[in-house]
N, C-alpha and C positions, 0 to 999 in steps of 0.2 A: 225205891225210896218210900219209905213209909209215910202214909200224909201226916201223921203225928211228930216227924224226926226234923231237927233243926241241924243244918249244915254250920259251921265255923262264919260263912258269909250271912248268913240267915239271924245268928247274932251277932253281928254286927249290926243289921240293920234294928236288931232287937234294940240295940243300945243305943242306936239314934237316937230312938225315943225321948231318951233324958239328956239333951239336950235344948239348948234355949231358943237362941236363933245361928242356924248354920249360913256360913259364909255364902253359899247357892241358897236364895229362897227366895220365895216369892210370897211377900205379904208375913212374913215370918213363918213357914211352912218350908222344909228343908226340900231343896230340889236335889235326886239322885241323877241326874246328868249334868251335863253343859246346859247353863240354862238360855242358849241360842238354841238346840232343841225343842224343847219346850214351845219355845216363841213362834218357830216356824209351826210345829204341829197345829199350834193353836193358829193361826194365820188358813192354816190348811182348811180345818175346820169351820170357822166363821165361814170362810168362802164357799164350803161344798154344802152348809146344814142350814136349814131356818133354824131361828132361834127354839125355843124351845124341844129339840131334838135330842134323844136319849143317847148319853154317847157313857161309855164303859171305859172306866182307865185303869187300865191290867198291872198288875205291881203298881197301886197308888201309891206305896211309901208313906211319907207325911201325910198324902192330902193335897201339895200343893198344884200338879196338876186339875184334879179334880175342882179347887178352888177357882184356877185359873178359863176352867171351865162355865161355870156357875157365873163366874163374871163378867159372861161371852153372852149369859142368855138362854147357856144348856141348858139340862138337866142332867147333873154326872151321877154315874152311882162307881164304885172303887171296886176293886178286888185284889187281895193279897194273901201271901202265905204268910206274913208277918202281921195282922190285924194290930198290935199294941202299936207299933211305929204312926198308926193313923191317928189324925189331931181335929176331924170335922165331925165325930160323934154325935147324933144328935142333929147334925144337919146337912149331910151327905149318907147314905148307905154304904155299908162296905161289908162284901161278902170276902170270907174267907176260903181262899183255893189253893191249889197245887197243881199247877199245869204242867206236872213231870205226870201226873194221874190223870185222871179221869175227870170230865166237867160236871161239877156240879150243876144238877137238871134247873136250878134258878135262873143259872144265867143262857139256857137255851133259847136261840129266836128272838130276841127281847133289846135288843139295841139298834136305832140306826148307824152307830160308828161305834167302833173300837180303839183306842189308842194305847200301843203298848212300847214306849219308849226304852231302850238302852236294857231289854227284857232278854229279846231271844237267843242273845250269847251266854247265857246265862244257864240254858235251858240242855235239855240233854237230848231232846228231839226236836228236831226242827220242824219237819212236817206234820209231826203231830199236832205241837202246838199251831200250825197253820190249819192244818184242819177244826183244830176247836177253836179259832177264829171264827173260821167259814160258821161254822154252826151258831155262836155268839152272836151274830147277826141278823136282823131282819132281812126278807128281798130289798134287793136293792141296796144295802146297809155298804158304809165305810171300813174299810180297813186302813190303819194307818202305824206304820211300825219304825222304828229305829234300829237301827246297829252301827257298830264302828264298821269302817268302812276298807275293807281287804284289797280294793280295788285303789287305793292311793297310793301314786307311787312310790312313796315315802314310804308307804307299808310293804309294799312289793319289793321295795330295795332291801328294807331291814329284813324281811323273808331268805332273798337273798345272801344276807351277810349272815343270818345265825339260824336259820331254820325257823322263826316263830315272827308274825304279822304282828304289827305296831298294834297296841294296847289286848297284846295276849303272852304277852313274856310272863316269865313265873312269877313276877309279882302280882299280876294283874290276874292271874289263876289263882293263887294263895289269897291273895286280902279281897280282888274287887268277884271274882266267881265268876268269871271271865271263860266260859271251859270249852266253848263252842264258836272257831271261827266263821263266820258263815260268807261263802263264796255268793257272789251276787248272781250266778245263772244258775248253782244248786236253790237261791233263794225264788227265781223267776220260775221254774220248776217245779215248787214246791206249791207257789200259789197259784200257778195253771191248773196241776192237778189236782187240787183240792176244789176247783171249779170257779177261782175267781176272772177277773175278767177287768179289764183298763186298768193297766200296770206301770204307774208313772215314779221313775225313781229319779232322785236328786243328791247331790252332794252337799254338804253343808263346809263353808270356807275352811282350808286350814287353819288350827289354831297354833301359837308359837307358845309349845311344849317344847320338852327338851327331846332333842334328835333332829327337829326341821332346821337349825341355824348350821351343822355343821358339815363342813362344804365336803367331805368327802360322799354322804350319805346323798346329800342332794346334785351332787355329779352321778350318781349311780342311777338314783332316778330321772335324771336327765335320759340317760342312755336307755334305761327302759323305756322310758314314753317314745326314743326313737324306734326302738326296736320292734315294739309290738304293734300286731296287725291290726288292732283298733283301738280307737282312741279309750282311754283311761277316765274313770272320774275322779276329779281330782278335789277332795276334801275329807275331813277325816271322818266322818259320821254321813251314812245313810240314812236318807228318810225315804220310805218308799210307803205308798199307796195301791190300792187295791181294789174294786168293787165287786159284792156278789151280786151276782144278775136279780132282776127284778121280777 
């Protein structure tokens, strides 16, 4: 992909921009996930950073992560391939990137935490962009990442019945750019060998979208959660954490 080319999904995000206040925000700043994500990440971070710690929010979108940072005590600076969508100009940083490419040398070494929420399905290399995490980072620095979650058995079931994990059917490829399921020990894998170190993942509660109310699909995953040999995480979004050694 050329760092100059814009995907179908990439304007989309272009056209957030002119928008006013979207129904997900925070402080009127449009939030691109569930904004229980968000909430948790930011909980994450208070807890692991003293206040004033440099922390990088990869596809800032709006702004409104980066906001909700800044009101923690951070220090956020932003990074996206979409720069116009961003709304803190002037009082947040935000560097422009393409993490299908190559990192730009600004953002090398220079963060204690990274937050890149509801990103890496997005992305066309998974390890790659795990490795230009690793490098994003100071010793010692945070990683803190989102995804939907492959591992719920609501997602396993609907795998199951049509070939394709809950929030990756073809609409969710076409409109939200959804192109990259990622399995949770390919994801454990990825951040071993890139050199990270204390790997703690969580589930974030189910939400009642449509597919979790209807009782043939939640009989099926009833019967997987018997069947398999370990236990399931059951929620529909990942959050998982990371640290590079010090």
């Amino acid at each position: 992909m050329a760092s100059n080319s814009f995907t179908p999904v990439d304007n989309y995000y272009r056209a957030a921009a002119s928008q006013d206040v979207a129904p997900w925000n925070y402080k009127g700043l449009e939030v691109h996930a569930v904004p229980i994500i968000h909430e948790e990440v930011a909980k994450i971070v208070t807890s692991a950073l003293p206040r004033g710690s440099k922390v990088l929010d990869i596809a800032a979108g709006s702004g409104a992560m980066c906001l909700r940072l800044k009101d923690l005590g951070m220090v956020p600076t932003g990074t996206d391939l979409v720069t116009e969508n961003f709304r803190l100009h002037g009082e947040v940083p935000i560097i422009r990137a393409n993490f299908n490419e190559e990192l730009p040398p600004e953002l090398r070494g220079k963060f204690d935490c990274a937050t890149a929420t509801e990103l890496i399905e997005h992305l066309e290399n998974t390890r790659h962009f795990v490795r230009q995490c690793y490098e994003m980072l100071k010793p010692g620095g945070l990683l803190i990442l989102s995804t939907p979650n492959t591992e719920f058995s609501i997602s396993v079931a609907q795998f199951v019945r049509s070939g394709e994990f809950r929030w990756f059917m073809p609409e969710h490829y076409k409109g939200a750019g959804h192109i990259m399921p990622i399995l949770l020990p390919v994801l454990r894998n990825a951040l071993l060998e890139a050199g990270f170190i204390n790997i703690k993942v969580q589930a974030i509660s189910p939400l009642k979208f449509p597919g979790l109310l209807w009782w043939k699909m939640r009989v099926l995953a009833w019967l997987i959660r018997r069947v398999m040999s370990r236990p399931l995480l059951e929620g529909d979004f990942l959050v998982v954490q990371a640290s590079k050694p010090a």
